[in-house]
C-alpha positions in Angstrom: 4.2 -15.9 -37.5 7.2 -13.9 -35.9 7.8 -10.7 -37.7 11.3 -11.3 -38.7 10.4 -15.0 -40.0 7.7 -12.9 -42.0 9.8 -10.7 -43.6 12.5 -12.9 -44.6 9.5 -15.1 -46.4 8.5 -12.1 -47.9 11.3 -11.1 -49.7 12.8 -14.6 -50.7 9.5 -14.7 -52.1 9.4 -11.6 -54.1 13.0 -12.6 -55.2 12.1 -16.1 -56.2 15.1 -17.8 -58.4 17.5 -14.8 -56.9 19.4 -16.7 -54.0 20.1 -13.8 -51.5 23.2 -13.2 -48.7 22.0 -12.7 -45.5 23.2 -9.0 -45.7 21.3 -8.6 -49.5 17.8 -9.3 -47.3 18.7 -7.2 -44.4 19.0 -4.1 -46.9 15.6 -5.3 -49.0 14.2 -5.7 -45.4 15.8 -1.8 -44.7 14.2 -1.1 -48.2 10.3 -2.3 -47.9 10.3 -1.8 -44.2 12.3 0.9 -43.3 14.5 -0.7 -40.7 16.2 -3.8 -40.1 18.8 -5.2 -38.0 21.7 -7.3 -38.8 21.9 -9.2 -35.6 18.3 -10.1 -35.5 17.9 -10.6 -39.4 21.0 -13.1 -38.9 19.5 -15.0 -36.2 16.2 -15.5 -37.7 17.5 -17.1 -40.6 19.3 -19.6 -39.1 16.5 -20.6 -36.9 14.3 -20.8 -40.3 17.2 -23.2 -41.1 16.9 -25.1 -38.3 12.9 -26.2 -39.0 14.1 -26.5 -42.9 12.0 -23.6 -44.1 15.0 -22.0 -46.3 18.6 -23.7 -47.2 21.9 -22.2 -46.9 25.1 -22.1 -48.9 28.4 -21.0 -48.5 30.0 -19.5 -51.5 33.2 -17.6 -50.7 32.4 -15.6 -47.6 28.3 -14.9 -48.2 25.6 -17.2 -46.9 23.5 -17.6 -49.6 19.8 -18.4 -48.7 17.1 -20.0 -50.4 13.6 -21.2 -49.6 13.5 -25.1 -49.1 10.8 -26.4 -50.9 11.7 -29.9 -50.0 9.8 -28.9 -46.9 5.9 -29.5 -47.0 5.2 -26.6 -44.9 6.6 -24.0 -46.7 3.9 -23.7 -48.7 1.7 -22.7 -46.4 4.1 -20.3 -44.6 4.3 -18.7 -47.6 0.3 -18.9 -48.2 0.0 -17.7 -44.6 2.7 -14.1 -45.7 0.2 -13.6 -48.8 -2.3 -13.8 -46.7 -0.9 -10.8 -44.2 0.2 -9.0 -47.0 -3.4 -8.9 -47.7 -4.6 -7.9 -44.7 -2.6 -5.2 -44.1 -2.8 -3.9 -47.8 -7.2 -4.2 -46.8 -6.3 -2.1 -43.8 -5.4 1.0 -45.8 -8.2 0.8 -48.2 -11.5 0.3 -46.4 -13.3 1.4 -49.2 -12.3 -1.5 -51.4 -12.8 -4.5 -48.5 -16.3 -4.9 -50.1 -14.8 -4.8 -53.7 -12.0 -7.9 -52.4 -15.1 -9.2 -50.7 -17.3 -9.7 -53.9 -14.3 -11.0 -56.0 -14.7 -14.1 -53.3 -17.9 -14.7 -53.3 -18.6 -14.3 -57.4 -16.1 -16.6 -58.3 -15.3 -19.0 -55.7 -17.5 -21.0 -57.5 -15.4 -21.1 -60.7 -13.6 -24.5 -60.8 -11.5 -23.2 -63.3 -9.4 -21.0 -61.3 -6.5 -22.5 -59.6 -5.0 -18.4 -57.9 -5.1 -15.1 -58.4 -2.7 -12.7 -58.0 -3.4 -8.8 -57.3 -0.4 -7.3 -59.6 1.7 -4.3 -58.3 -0.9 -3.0 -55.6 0.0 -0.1 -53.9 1.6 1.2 -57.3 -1.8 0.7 -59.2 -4.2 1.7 -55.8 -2.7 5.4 -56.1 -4.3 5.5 -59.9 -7.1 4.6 -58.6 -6.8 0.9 -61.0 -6.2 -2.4 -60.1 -4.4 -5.3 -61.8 -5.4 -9.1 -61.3 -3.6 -12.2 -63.1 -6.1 -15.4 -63.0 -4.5 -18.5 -63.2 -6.3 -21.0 -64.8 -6.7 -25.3 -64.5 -5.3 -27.0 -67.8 -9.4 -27.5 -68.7 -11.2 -25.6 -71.1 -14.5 -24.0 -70.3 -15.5 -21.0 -72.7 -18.8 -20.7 -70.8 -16.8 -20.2 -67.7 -14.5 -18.1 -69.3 -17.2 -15.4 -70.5 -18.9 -15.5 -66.5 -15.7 -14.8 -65.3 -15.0 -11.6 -67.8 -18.6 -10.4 -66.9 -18.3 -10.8 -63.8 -15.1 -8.3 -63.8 -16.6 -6.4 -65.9 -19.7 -5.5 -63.3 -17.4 -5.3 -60.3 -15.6 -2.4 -62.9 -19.0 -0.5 -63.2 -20.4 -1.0 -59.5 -17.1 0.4 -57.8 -16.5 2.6 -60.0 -12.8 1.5 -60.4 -10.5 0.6 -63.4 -10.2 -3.0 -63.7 -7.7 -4.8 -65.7 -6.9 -8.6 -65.7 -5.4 -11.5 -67.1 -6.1 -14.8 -67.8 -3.5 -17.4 -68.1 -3.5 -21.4 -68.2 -1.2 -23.7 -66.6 0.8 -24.0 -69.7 0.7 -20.6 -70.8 2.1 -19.1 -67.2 4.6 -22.4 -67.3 5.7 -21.1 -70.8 6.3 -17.4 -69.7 8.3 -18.3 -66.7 10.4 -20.7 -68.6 11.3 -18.1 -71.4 14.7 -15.8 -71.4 12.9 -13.2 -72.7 11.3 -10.3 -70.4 7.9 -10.3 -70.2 5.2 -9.1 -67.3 4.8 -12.5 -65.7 8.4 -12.9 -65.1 7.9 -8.8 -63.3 5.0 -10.3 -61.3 6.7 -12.5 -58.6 8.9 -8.9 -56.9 5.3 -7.0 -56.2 2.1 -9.2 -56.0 -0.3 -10.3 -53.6 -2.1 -13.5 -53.9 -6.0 -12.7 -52.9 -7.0 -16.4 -53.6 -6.2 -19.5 -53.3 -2.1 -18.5 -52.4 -1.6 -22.1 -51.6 -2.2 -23.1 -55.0 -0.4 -20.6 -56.7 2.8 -21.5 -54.6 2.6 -24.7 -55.5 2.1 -23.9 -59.0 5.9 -22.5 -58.6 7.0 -25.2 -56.6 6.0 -28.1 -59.8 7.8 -25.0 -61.8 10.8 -25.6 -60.0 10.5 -29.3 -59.9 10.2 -29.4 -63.4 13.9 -27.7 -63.4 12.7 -24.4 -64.8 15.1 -21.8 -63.8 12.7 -19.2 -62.7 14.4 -15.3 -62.8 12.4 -12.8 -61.8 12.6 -9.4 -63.3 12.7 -6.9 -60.5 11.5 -3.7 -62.2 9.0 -3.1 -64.7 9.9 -2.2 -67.9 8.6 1.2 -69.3 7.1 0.2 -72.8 7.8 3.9 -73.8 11.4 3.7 -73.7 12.6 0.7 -75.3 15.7 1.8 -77.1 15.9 2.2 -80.9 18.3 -0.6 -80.5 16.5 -3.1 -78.4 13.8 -2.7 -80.9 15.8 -3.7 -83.7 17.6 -6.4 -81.9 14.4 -8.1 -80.9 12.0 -7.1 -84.3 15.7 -9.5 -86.2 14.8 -12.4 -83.5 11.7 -12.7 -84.0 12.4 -12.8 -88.4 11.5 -8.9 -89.3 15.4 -7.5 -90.0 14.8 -3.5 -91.4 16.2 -3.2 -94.7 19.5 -0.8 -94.0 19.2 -1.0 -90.2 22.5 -2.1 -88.4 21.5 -4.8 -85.6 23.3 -4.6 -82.1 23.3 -7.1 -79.8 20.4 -5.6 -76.7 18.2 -7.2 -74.3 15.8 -9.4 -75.6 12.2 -8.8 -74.6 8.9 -11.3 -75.3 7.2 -10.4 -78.9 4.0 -9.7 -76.6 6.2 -6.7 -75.6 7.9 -6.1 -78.4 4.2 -5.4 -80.0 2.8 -3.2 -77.3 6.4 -0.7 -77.3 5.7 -0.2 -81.2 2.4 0.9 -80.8 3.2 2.7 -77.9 6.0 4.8 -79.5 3.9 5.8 -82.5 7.3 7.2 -83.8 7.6 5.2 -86.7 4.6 4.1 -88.5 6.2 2.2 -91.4 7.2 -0.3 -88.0 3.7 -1.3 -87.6 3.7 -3.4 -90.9 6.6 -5.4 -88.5 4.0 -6.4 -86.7 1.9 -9.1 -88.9 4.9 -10.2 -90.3 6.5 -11.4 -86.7 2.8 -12.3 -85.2 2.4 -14.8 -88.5 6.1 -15.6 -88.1 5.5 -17.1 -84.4 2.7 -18.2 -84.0 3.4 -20.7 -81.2 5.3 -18.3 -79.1 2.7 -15.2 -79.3 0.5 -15.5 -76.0 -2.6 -13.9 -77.5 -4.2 -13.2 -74.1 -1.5 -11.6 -72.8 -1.0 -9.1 -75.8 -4.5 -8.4 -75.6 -4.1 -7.2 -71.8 -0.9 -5.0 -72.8 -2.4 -2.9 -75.1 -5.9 -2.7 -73.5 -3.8 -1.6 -70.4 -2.5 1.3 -73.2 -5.4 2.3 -75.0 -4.5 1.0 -77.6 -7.2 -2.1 -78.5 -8.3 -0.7 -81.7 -4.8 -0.4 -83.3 -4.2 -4.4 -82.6 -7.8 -5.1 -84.1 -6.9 -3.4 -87.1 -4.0 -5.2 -87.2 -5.1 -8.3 -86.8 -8.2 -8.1 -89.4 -4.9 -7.3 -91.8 -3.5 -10.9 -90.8 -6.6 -12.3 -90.5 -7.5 -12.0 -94.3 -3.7 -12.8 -95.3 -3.0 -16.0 -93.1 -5.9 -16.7 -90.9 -5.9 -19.2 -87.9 -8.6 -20.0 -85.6 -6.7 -18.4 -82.7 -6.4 -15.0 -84.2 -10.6 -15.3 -85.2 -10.9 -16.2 -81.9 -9.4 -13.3 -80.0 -11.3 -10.3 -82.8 -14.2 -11.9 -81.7 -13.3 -11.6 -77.9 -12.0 -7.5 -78.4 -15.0 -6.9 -80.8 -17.3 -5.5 -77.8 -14.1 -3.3 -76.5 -13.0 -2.5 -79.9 -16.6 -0.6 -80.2 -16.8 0.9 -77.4 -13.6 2.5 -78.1 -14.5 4.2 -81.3 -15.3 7.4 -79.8 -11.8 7.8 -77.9 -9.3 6.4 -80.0 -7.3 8.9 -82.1 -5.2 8.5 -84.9 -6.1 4.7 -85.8 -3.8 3.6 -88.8 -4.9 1.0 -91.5 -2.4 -1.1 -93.0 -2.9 -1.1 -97.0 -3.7 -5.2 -97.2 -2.1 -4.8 -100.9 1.6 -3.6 -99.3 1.3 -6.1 -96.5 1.1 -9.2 -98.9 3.8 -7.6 -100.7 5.8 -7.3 -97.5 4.7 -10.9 -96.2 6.0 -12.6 -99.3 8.9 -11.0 -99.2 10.0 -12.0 -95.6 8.3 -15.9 -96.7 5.8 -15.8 -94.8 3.3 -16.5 -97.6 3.9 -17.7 -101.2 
């Protein structure tokens, strides 16, 4: 693959669902690689558009392009800049060639997994940590499921590296992407490398965008710490928990799986964490269970949720919620010695507060 024709992949990729002018991907291309050129950069796209790799649109005086997924070989161009942007990421780090190595060999043999994706690398390789997000097939296999987490959890002791993943299904990744809310998986898409299977993940988003969901990519992370007051109020109202006295503001609306993480984060208001119940029990088809679990684990902050949810548990309890104490129970233990400060929610004043937002009779 030519270099320019890579580059251009690579950042229509990382900007998926954010149409670009050819002068908006020479300055990312200036930005990631430290130098790009107009002229070339200019050329190269049209050739791409040539052999119907990307589209492109006038509107007013910008050429707007776009990858063409119409085109059957896109996919594996794109597979094939994953794959380089693997490689070269390897090159840096001999030390963990062995550790990429492994992940291959242990769980090739998982039919379960469709990708995975290695989540802000070079961000999370400095701390020493590393991120994964497994994407799942549709089918349901809990044996599988528990070979996969032990077999994270020994490549965690042997390399002596932080290892934090998450495991999403079809519908549950398909559900993320589609909502307006920000949440990680929508953050994913502007700094990941697929390790695995990067065919199948890119056609996972090219189904996505058959289906006509309008994939938007959040380009930077947001810090948990520093949700505003207001964006916390704004979202705590959508999601049915409006603070007696509190004015709400219109701000920018964030998945609940966030919204919970930030409040436990901040620790600056404790009364807030009786929000939490309330808004868990209140949607109970949006929450994605696995992905809050990895947010706060990612935090420290695993025993706080556990208490938490042994409070909804005994007020409303669902299979789902029994389900994921028994899967932090082993985590939850282990960090008894560590965790500071763990608040318990009076059960009493949390049936008071859930019948009086209707959540129970």
């Amino acid at each position: 693959m030519k270099e320019n024709m890579y580059k251009i992949l690579d950042i229509l990729a990382r900007e998926i669902g954010n149409p670009m002018s050819i002068n908006e991907i020479k300055n990312k291309i200036e930005c990631i690689y430290g130098s790009a050129d107009y002229k070339n950069i200019h050329m190269s796209i049209h050739e791409m558009e040539k052999s119907n790799l990307i589209t492109i649109e006038k509107i007013g005086k910008s050429s707007i392009a776009s990858p063409n997924f119409d085109n059957p070989l896109l996919i594996d161009n794109l597979a094939q800049v994953e794959l380089i942007n693997k490689v070269q990421f390897l090159e840096k780090r001999k030390d963990w060639q062995i550790l990429f190595l492994q992940i291959n060999s242990y769980l090739r043999e998982f039919s379960i997994i469709r990708s995975i994706l290695i989540i802000n690398p070079e961000t999370n390789a400095k701390l020493n940590r590393i991120e994964f997000l497994i994407l799942l097939r549709k089918e349901e296999n809990k044996e599988e499921f528990k070979d996969i987490r032990s077999n994270m959890e020994l490549l965690q002791r042997v390399h002596n590296i932080r290892i934090d993943y998450l495991m999403l299904d079809e519908t549950s990744f398909e559900n993320l992407m589609r909502y307006e809310d920000a949440n990680p998986i929508k953050e994913v898409m502007s700094d990941k490398i697929a390790i695995f299977y990067p065919q199948a993940f890119w056609l996972m988003i090219k189904n996505l965008l058959d289906k006509g969901i309008r994939i938007k990519v959040e380009e930077e992370s947001i810090s948990l710490a520093k949700i505003s007051e207001q964006d916390i109020v704004f979202n705590l109202a959508r999601f049915g928990y409006k603070e007696m006295g509190t004015k709400i503001t219109q701000g920018k609306a964030i998945g609940i799986e966030y919204l919970v993480t930030s409040i436990l984060v901040k620790k600056d208001n404790v009364r807030r964490l009786e929000a939490i119940p309330i808004i868990l029990a209140k949607n109970k088809e949006k929450i994605n269970y696995s992905l809050l679990v990895f947010l706060v684990t990612k935090f420290k902050m695993i025993r706080q949720l556990y208490n938490i949810l042994k409070v909804l548990d005994e007020i409303t309890p669902t299979e789902e919620v029994k389900q994921i104490m028994r899967e932090i129970t082993g985590a939850v233990k282990q960090k008894v010695k560590t965790d500071q400060q763990v608040i318990e929610l009076s059960l009493k004043d949390m049936e008071k507060k859930m019948r009086l937002y209707d959540v129970i009779e």
